[in-house]
C-alpha positions in Angstrom: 0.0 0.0 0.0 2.7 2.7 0.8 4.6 1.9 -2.2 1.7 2.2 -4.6 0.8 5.5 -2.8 4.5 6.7 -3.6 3.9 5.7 -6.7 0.7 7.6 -7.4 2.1 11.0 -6.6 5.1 11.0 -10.0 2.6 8.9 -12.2 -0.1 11.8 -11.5 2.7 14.4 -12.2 3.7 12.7 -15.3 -0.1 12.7 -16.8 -0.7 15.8 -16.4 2.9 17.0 -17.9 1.5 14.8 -21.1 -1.5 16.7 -21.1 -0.5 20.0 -20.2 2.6 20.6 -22.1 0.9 20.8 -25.8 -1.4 23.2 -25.0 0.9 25.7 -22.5 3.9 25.1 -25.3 1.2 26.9 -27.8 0.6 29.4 -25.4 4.2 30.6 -24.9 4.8 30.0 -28.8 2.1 32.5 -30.0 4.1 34.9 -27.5 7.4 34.4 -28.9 9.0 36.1 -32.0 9.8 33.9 -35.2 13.4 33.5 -34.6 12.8 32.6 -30.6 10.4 29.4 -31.7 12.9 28.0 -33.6 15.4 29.0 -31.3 18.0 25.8 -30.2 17.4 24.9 -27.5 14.0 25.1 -27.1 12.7 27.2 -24.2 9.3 26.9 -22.5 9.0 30.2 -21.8 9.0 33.0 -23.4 12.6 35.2 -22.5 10.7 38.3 -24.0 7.2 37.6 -24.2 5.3 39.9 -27.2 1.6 40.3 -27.6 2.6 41.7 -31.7 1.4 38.1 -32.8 -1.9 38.4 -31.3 -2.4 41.9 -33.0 -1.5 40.8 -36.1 -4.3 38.1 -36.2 -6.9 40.0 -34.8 -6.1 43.0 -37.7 -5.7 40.4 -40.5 -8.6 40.8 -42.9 -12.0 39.2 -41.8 -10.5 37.1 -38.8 -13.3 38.4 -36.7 -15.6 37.9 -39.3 -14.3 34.4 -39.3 -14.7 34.2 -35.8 -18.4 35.0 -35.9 -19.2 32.9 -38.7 -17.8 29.9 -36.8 -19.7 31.4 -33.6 -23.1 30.9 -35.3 -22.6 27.7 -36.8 -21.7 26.7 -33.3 -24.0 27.7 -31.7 -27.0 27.3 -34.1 -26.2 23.7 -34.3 -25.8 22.9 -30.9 -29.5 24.3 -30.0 -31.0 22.2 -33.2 -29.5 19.3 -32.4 -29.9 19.4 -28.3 -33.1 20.2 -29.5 -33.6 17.5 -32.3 -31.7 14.8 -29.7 -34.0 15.6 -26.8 -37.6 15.4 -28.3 -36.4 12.4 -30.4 -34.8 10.8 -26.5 -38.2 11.8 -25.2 -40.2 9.2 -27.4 -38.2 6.8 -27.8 -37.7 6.9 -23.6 -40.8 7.3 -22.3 -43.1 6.2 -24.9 -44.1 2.2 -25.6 -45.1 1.8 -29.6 -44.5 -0.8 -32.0 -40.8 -1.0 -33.5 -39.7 1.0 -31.2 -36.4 -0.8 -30.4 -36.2 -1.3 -33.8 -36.0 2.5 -34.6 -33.8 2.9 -31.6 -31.7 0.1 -33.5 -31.6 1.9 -36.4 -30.4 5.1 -35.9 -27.3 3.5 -33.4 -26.6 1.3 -36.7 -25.9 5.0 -37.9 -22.7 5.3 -35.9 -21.3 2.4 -37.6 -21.5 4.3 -41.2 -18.4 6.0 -42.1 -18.7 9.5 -42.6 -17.2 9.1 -46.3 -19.6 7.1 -47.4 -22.7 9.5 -46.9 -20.7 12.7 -48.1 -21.7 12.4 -51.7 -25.5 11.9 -50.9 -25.5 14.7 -48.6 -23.7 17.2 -50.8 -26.5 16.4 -53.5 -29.3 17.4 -51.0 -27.9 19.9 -49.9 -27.2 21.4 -53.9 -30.9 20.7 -54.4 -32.0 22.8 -51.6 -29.5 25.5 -52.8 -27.8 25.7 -49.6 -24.3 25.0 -50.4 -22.1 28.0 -50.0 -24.0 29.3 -47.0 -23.9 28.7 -42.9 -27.0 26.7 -42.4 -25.8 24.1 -45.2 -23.0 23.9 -42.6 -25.7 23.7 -39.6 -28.2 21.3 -41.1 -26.0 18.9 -42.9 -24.8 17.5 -39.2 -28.0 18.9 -37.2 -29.5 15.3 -36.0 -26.6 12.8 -34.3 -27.2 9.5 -33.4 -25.1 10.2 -30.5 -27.0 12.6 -28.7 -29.8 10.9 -29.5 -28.8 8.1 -27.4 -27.0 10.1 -24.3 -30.5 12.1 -23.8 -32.6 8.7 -24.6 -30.5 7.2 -21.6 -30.7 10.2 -19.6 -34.5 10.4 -20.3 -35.4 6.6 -19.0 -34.0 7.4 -15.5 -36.8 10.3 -15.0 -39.5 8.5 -12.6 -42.4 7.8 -14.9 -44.3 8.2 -11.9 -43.9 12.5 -12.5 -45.3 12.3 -16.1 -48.2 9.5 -15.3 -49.5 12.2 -12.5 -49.1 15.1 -14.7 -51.1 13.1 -17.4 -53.7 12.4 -15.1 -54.0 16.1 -14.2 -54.8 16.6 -17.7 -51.5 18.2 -18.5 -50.8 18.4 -22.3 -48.0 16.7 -23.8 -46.0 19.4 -24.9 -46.2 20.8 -21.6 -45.0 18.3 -20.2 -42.2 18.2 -22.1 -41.6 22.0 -21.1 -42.0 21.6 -17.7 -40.9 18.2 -16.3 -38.6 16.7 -19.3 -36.8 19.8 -20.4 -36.0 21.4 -16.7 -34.6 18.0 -15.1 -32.7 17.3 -18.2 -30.5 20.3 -18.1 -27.2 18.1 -16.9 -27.4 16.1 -20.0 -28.4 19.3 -22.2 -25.9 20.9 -21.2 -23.0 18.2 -21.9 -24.7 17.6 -25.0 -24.7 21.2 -26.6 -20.9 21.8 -24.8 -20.1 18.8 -26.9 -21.7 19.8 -30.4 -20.3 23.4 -29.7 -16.7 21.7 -29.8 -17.5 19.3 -32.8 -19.3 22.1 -34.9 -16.6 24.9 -34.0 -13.5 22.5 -34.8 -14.8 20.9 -37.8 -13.6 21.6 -41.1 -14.1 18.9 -43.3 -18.2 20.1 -44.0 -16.7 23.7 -44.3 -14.1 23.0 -46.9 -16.6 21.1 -48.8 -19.4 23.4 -48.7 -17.9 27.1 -48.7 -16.6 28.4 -51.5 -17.2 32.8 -50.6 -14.4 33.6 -48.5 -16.6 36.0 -46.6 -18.6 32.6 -45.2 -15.3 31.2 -44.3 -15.2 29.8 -40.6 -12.1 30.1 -38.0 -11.0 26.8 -39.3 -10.8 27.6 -42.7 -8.8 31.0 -42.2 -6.2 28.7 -40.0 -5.9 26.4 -43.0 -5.4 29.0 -45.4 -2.8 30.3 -43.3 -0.4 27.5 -44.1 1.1 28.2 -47.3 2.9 26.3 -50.3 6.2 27.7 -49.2 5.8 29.8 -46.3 4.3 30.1 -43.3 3.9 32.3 -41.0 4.3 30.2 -37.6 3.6 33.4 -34.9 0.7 34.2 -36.3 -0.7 30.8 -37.1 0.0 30.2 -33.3 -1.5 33.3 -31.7 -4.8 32.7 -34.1 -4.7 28.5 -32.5 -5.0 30.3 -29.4 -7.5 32.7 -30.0 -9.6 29.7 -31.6 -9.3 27.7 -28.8 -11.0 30.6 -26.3 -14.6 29.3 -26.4 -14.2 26.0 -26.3 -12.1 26.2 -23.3 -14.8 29.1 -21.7 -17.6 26.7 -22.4 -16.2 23.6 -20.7 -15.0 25.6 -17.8 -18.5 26.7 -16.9 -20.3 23.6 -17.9 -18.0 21.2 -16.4 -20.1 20.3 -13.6 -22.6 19.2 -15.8 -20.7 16.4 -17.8 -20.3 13.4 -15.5 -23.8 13.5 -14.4 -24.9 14.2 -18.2 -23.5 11.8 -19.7 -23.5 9.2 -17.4 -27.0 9.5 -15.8 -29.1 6.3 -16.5 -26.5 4.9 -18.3 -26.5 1.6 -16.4 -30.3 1.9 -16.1 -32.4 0.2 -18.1 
C-alpha cells in the first residue's frame, strides 16, 4: 500500500505533464517572436514575451468575421441538435409503440457508417435545396446525431415515470409536459450535450471546406488552413490565431463542467 501510494504522486505528475505541455507550449509560442520558436534549445518560456502576434491576427482581414461565422454555426447547431436529440430521446424513452427498439436500432446502426460514405449523398441534398455556399448548409448537414440521440434517450429513462403519469392524469398536455418536467430535469445532460456539439461544430472543417466556397462565409477553421502556405508560413501568427480559436471552447467547458459526468453518465447503467 505505501509503495503504490508513492507511486501515485510522479505517475499523476507525469499525466498531467503529457497533457498539459501541448497546450501551455502553444501558449508561450504564440508569444514568442519567429526567430525565438525556432530557437536551439528550445525554451518553454518565453525570455521576452510579445503580444505583436496576437495583434496581427486579430487586424488580419476578416478574422473576426471568421470568428463569428464559426460562432453561429456553433451555436446554431448545438440548440438544433440538443433540440432535435431531446424530443427524439423523449419518445423513444418514455413512450411504448410498436418497432420501437427497432427505430432505436436503427439510428445507433448510424454510428457504424463511415462519414465518407454518406458525403456524396448529402452534398447532392444539400445542392438541391440550394444551400451549399452558406452557414446553415454547414448547420443542417450534421444537425440530428445518433449520438445525442442516445446520451439524452439514456438520460430520459432514469426520469420517474411516476412525475409524467400524475401530470397526465391532471390533464396536462404533452408538450407541456415536455416543457415543464422533461426539459428542466434534463438540463445536466443538455448541457453536456450542446458543450459537446459546440466543440464538434466549432472545430470541424471537413463540412466547411466542402461546402464554402465565398471567403466572406469562411469559418475560424478555414482561415487557419489558409494560413499554411505552399512555401511559407507564418508560424507566430498561425499560433496566436490557434490560441484565439481555442477561447470558447475552453470558456464553455470551464463553466459547464459540472454538468458532464452526471450528463452523460445518468441512467447509463439503467435500463
Amino acid at each position: 500500500m505505501n509503495r503504490a501510494r508513492y507511486l501515485r504522486a510522479p505517475l499523476i505528475v507525469l499525466t498531467l505533464a503529457m497533457f498539459l505541455l501541448p497546450p501551455l507550449w502553444l501558449l508561450a509560442s504564440s508569444l514568442k517572436s519567429s526567430k525565438a520558436i525556432f530557437a536551439w534549445p528550445p525554451q518553454l518560456l518565453p525570455t521576452s514575451p510579445t503580444l505583436e502576434n496576437f495583434r496581427a491576427a486579430i487586424s488580419q482581414d476578416n478574422f473576426g468575421l471568421y470568428f463569428q461565422n464559426s460562432l453561429f454555426v456553433a451555436v446554431v447547431s448545438a440548440a438544433l441538435s440538443v433540440l432535435i436529440s431531446l424530443m427524439a430521446g423523449y419518445g423513444l424513452a418514455k413512450f411504448r409503440f410498436k418497432g420501437e427498439t427497432v427505430i432505436f436500432l436503427i439510428i445507433m446502426s448510424a454510428l457504424m457508417i463511415p462519414l465518407q460514405i454518406i458525403l456524396i449523398p448529402i452534398f447532392i441534398i444539400l445542392k438541391e435545396l440550394h444551400l451549399l455556399n452558406t452557414l446553415w448548409g454547414l448547420i443542417l448537414a450534421p444537425a440530428a446525431t445518433p449520438t445525442g440521440v442516445f446520451i439524452m434517450r439514456q438520460y430520459i429513462r432514469s426520469i420517474p415515470d411516476s412525475l409524467l403519469e400524475a401530470a397526465r392524469i391532471d390533464g396536462t398536455p404533452e408538450w407541456r409536459i415536455f416543457l415543464r418536467i422533461i426539459v428542466p430535469l434534463s438540463i445536466p445532460a443538455i448541457a453536456a450535450l450542446a458543450a459537446f456539439t459546440f466543440v464538434w461544430r466549432w472545430n470541424d472543417y471537413l463540412w466547411p471546406y466542402l461546402l464554402i466556397t465565398d471567403q466572406s462565409k469562411w469559418t475560424v477553421q478555414l482561415a487557419l488552413a489558409n494560413n499554411v502556405g505552399q512555401w511559407d508560413i507564418n508560424w507566430p501568427r498561425l499560433l496566436a490565431m490557434s490560441v484565439l480559436s481555442v477561447i470558447p471552447t475552453l470558456v464553455l467547458f470551464i463553466s459547464l463542467q459540472r454538468y458532464f459526468m452526471s450528463g452523460l453518465l445518468s441512467g447509463a447503467t439503467k435500463e
